[in-house]
C-alpha atoms as one frame of an Amber mdcrd trajectory, in Angstrom:
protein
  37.328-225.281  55.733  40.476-224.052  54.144  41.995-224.239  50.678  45.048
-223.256  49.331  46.316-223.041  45.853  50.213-222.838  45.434  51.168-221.500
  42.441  54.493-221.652  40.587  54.960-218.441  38.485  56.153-217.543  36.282
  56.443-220.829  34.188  59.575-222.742  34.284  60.367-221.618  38.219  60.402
-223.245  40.983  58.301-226.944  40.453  56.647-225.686  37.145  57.416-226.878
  33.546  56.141-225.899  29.891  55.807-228.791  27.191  57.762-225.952  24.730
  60.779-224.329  25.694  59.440-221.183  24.433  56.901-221.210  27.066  59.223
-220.204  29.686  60.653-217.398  28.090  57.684-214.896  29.917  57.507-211.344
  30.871  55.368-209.528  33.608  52.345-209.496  31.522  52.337-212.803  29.803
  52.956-214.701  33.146  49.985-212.426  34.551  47.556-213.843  31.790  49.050
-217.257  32.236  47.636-217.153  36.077  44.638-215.847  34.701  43.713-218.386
  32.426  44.921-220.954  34.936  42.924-219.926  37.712  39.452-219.368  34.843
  39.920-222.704  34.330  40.952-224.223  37.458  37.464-222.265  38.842  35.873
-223.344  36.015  36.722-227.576  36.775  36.111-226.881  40.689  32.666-224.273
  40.628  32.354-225.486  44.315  34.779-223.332  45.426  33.783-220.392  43.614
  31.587-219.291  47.297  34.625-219.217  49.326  36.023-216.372  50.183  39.846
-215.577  48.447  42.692-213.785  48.014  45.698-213.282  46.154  48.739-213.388
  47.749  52.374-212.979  46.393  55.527-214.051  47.374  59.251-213.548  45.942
  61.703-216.238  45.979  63.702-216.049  42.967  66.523-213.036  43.077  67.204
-211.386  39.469
C-alpha cells in the first residue's frame, strides 16, 4: 500500500487558502508549526496510518 500526502506550504501558495488574509503573511517558523499542527491532527483523524512507515520530503517551486 502507498499513501501520499501533498502539502501546500506555506499557506496561501500554490492550491492553499487561509479564511484571514493575515494567515498568509508566514515566515519559516510559523509555516513550520502550521505543518505541524496539520499533520498532529491529520494523524490524529486517520490513527490507521500512524504504522506506516514515512517521510518528509520537500520540494521548491516558488522562486523569491
Amino acid at each position: 500500500m502507498a499513501s501520499i500526502i501533498f502539502l501546500d506550504s506555506p499557506v496561501c501558495s500554490g492550491f492553499s487558502y487561509a479564511r484571514d488574509p493575515k494567515g498568509c503573511d508566514v515566515g519559516d517558523y510559523s509555516s513550520s508549526l502550521q505543518v505541524q499542527r496539520f499533520l498532529n491532527k491529520w494523524f490524529t483523524d486517520h490513527p490507521q496510518y500512524l504504522s506506516n512507515p514515512s517521510t518528509l520530503e520537500e520540494i521548491h517551486t516558488r522562486e523569491r
